[in-house]
Residue, then its C-alpha position, 0 to 999 in steps of 0.5 A: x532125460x531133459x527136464x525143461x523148467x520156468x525157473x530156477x530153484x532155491x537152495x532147498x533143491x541143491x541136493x536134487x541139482x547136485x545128484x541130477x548132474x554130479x559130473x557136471x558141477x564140479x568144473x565150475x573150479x576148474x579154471x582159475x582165472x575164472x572167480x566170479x566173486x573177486x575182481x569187482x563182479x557182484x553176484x547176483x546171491x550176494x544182493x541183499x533183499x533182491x529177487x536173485x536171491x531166490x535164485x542161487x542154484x547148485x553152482x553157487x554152493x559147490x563152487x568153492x568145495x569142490x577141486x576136480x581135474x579137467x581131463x574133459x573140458x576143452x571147449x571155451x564159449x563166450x559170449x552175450x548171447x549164449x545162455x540165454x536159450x537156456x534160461x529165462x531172460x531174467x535168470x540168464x541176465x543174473x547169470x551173466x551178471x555172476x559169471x556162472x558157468x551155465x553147461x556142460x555137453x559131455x557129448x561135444x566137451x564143450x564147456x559153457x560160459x554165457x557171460x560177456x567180455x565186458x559187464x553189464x550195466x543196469x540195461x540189459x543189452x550188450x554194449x555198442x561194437x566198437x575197440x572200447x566195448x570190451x573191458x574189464x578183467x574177464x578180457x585179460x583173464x581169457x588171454x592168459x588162458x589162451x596163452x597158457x593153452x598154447x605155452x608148452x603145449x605146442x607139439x605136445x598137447x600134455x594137457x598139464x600147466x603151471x596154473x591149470x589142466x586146460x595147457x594144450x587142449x583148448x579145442x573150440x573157442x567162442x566168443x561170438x556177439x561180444x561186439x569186440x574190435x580194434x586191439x582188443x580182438x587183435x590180441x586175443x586172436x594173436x594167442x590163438x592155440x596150435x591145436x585150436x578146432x573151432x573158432x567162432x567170432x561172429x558179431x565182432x568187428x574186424x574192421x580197421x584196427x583189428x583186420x590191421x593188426x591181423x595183417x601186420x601179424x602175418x610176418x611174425x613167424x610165431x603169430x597164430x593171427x586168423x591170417x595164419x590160423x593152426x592146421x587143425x582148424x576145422x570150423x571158422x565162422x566170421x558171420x557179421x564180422x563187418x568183413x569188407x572186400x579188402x578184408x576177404x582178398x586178405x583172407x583169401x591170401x591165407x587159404x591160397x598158402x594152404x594154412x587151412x587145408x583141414x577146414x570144414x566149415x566155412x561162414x562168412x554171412x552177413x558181412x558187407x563184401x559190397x561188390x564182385x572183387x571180394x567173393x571173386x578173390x575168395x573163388x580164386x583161393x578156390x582154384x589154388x589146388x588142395x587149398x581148401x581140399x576138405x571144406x565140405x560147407x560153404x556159407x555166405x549168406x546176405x554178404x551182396x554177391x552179384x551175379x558175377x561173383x556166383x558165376x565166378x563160384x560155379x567156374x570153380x566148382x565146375x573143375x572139382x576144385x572143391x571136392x569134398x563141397x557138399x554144402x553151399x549157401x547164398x540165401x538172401x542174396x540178390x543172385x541164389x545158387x548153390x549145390x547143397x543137401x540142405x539149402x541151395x539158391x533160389x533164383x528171384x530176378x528178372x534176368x534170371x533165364x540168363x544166369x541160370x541157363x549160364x551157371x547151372x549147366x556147370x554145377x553137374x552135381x547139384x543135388x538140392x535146389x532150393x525155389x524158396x522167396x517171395x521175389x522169384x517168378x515163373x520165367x525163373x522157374x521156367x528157366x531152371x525146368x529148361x536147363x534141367x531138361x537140357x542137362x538131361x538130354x546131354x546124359x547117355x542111356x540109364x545115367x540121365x539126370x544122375x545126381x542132377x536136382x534130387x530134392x526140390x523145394x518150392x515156395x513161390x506164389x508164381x508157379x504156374x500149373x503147366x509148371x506143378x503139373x510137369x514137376x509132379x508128372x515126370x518132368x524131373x525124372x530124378x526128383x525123389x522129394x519135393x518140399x512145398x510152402x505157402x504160395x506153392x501148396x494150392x498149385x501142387x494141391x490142383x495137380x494132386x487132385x486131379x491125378x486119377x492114382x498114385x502112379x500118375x504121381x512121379x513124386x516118391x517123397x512129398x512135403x506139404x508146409x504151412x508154418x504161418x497162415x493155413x487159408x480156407x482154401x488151401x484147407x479146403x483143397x487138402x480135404x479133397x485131396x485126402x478123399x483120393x488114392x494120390x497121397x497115400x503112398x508119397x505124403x511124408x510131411x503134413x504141416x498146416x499151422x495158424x500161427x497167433x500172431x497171424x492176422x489171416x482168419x481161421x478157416x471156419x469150424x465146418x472146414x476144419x471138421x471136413x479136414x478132420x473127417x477126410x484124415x481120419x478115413x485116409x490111407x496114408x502109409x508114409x506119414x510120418x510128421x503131422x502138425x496141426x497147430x492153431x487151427x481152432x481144432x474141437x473136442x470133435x476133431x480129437x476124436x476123430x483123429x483119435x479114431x484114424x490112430x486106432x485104425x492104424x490108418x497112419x502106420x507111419x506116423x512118428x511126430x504129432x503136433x496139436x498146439x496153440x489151442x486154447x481152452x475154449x476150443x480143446x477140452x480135457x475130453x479131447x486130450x483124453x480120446x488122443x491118449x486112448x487111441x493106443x491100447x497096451x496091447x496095440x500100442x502108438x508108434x509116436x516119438x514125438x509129441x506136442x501139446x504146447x500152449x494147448x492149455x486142457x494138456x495142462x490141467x488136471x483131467x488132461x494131464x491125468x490123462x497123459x500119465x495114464x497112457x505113459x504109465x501104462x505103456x500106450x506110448x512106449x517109444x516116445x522120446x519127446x513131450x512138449x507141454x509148455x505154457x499148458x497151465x499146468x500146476x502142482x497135481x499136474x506135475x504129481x500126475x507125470x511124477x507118478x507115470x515116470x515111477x509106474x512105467x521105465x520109459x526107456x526112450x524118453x529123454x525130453x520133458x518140456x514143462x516150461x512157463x507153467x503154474x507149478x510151484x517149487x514145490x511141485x517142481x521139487x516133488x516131480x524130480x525127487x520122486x522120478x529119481x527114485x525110479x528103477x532105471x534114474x541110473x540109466x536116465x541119469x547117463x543120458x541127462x546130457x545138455x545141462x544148458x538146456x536143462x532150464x528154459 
């Protein structure tokens, strides 16, 4: 179980930090070039009279008594950035400030350090990129570990050094959004270990110097530079790495020599390749057989890719040089394509009729497209329904389409009815799941109302998303939807949010009761996620939802989500009539289920009403509770403290309780008391993600 908070404790709560996680703590000793308090680095719990204070937690105390081998910890993270998810802007700042170490994921064996390789000054952001922004001791303390990982250990991986534990076993290495350039990243990537995993140096600067002194390297037989990579690499990630063309015809050299045949994962976003020539020496990396035979993700995001260079791509792809691709994304590009079980291309220009009909015909197993962006129009669309149609007609007997565009996700404000109507009907024989957004959500809503059944619908899984601005229209043109036999056997996502920053109007409250009334009496048998955030739901809708839970009119539902509601619109009541909606012997199915910022969840009748329905089992699969920002003070955290003592609750491993009004206090009596349930053994096992541990 995860227990999320606003802040960090004082030192009255180290003895309930230290019981929480007891294998986590001791590997803040387990580096010895990594000692916060020498070297000039003040921590923050040494400032006299300041706010930091109060904010020393567990790992301050325990850092020098305790000595413990490093058996597991084989990932290194560094960086500006990391942390601070975990943690609140002011407490990952201290901790970056203290160089303390913030988590351990003994699933991944990842160990994290969230400072940077230079040191903070009184501003809180990160130094300019440049050869001189990274300075200071920590630069020189992370080389010799990388040199003491690759010393001796080469070949053997003994896991014993002179100095340490980590000899041979440096697995993943980070230190993305450090902004290091010049000889500074030369040198340490000149000392890259020979079992080295993963390697992530995103927000660095490869230009000049660095990519120069990478180069020079490559003739050196006993350099492990990123031209000459360990074989054991699986992830390399280069994301805004200021990566120009001549830099990537560099790097195609590499994978033509075949010194990364084991990679994986491959991320080269954001870095200025400027024209056709880089990408195109990468695709010709690409035809050299078995170069990058196991790369099974590709993504080249926002790096200016014409349309050459895509076709370039799809030639290749085309002779199953790539076979094991099953990932591949040029979002943001001015041309996108791509073959992806996530993201695949979009194709937003003018003269996209003649790109698609020229590359698409050559990726034979695309599986996933994605129609996602404000610039595509209906010939784009036009043109990719034509090809598909070409593409089908070429296949014999029952394979037709076989593998060609199973999934499909649209978000276009051009996409016709003709257009709607023939990917709804039939006209992608394939089409398995359609995932619509925004612009596109009114043209399928048409075809799906005026659809006399189910069986008129050839859209086995179908996905309807409104994350930012639901309109009184698209609301409006759900409701009828619902009142038909369509939806009930294709819907399996139903997201209709009003975000807060959103200046569009909320539909009005009689349209809303209309939607609430129409999903209470629908059959929807596949639902599975329903959010409904922001849209100025009532006490009344509540209970009306409440109603089609009890009903069982929604067999499937898992993900429920009511958030952004403030006081005025959700009372207690309403908490109450959704929390009553499952009985102890017909109890809800719901795994997932989000109140945040949908403050009646936080005060006392609310939250009563929550602990009353996990305490006596109404919610026995849940594995996730989001009450964030609801407001919720000491008896709130009382109230959950006491259903967590009254009922195992064997699946639930996320509690979400950030930015509330519980005091330290509380926060102290909620963990000691669920400690002492039966099961905290079994719960403690599963408190995995420590990083995540604050927020």
């Amino acid at each position: 179980m995860i227990f999320i908070y606003e802040k960090w404790t004082s030192r009255r709560t180290e003895k309930w930090t230290s019981q929480l996680f007891p294998k986590m703590l001791p590997l803040t000793a387990d580096f010895p070039w990594f000692h916060p308090q020498k070297e000039g680095f003040r921590s923050s719990h040494q400032e006299e009279g300041s706010d930091q204070e109060k904010e020393e937690s567990a790992y301050g105390s325990r850092e020098s008594k305790v000595k413990s081998k490093t058996q597991c910890a084989c990932a290194v993270v560094v960086g500006s950035c990391q942390g601070t998810c975990a943690l609140g802007a002011r407490n990952s700042t201290a901790m970056m400030k203290a160089g303390r170490i913030s988590g351990f994921e003994p699933g991944e064996r990842s160990l994290r350090i969230p400072f940077p390789l230079f040191n903070f000054g009184k501003a809180r952001r990160p130094k300019p990129r440049g050869p001189s922004a990274c300075h200071g001791p920590l630069r020189a303390r992370l080389c010799r570990l990388l040199l003491e990982s690759s010393v001796g250990g080469r070949g053997t991986d003994r896991g014993k050094g002179p100095d340490g534990d980590l000899e041979g076993q440096l697995r993943v290495l980070s230190f993305a959004g450090c902004g290091m350039g010049g000889e500074d990243l030369a040198e340490i990537l000149s000392l890259l270990p020979l079992f080295l995993q993963t390697l992530d140096v995103k927000g660095n600067d490869l230009r000049g110097g660095a990519m120069t002194a990478f180069r020079s390297k490559l003739s050196e037989s006993n350099s492990l530079t990123v031209s000459s990579l360990p074989v054991s690499l699986r992830v390399l990630i280069l994301d805004d790495c200021s990566i120009t063309c001549e830099a990537l015809e560099g790097l195609s050299a590499t994978f033509k020599e075949g010194k990364m045949r084991k990679l994986v994962v491959l991320s080269l976003s954001d870095n200025p390749f400027e024209t056709s020539p880089g990408f195109s020496a990468l695709c010709c990396a690409f035809e050299e057989e078995k170069a990058l035979e196991a790369l099974e993700v590709l993504r080249v995001r926002s790096s200016r890719i014409n349309s050459k260079g895509v076709k370039a791509f799809a030639e290749v792809f085309a002779q199953g040089r790539l076979p094991s691709l099953r990932e591949v994304d040029f979002g943001r590009d001015k041309y996108q394509l791509g073959y992806s079980l996530v993201v695949c291309g979009a194709i937003a220009l003018a003269d996209a009729t003649r790109t698609v009909r020229s590359v698409l015909p050559q990726m034979t197993r695309l599986h996933t497209i994605d129609l996602i962006g404000r610039d595509i129009q209906q010939k784009g669309i036009q043109a990719f329904l034509e090809v598909y149609q070409q593409q089908n007609q070429r296949e014999q007997g029952g394979e037709a389409g076989k593998g060609l565009c199973e999934d499909l996700r649209l978000c276009t404000s051009s996409l016709s009815d003709v257009q709607a109507k023939t990917i709804c009907s039939g006209g992608l024989p394939c089409l398995k799941a359609l995932e619509v957004h925004r612009g596109a959500m009114n043209a399928v809503l048409e075809v799906v109302e005026s659809s006399p059944g189910p069986g008129h619908l050839r859209v086995p899984a179908l996905h309807l998303i409104e994350m930012v601005a639901v309109s009184a229209g698209t609301l409006g043109a759900m409701t009828r939807c619902l009142r038909g036999p369509s939806l009930s056997a294709c819907l399996r996502q139903l997201h209709l949010n009003k975000m807060p920053y959103n200046q569009t109007p909320l539909p009005s409250s009689q349209v809303v009761r209309e939607f609430f009334v129409s999903l209470s009496s629908a059959h929807l048998e596949t639902l599975s996620t329903l959010f409904l955030n922001g849209l100025g739901v009532r006490d009344a809708e509540c209970e009306l939802l409440a109603e089609g839970l009890r009903n069982n009119r929604f067999p499937s539902l898992r993900r429920l989500s009511i958030e952004h509601e403030p006081p005025t619109h959700i009372t207690g009541k309403g908490i109450k009539a959704l929390m009553e909606a499952g009985t102890v012997e017909k109890p809800l199915e719901m795994e997932d289920l989000g109140l945040a910022l949908t403050y009646a969840a936080g005060q006392e009748e609310g939250t009563a009403a929550i602990a009353k329905a996990l305490g006596e089992g109404r919610l026995p699969k849940l594995r996730k509770l989001d009450l964030r920002t609801t407001g919720m003070k000491d008896p709130g955290m009382k109230n959950l403290a006491g259903a967590l003592l009254m009922n195992d609750l064997p699946s639930l491993r996320h509690v979400l309780l950030s930015f509330n009004a519980a005091t330290e206090a509380g926060h102290t009596a909620f963990l000691e008391s669920i400690m002492q349930a039966p099961s905290w053994g079994t719960k403690q096992a599963a408190c995995g993600s420590w990083q995540e541990a604050f927020g």
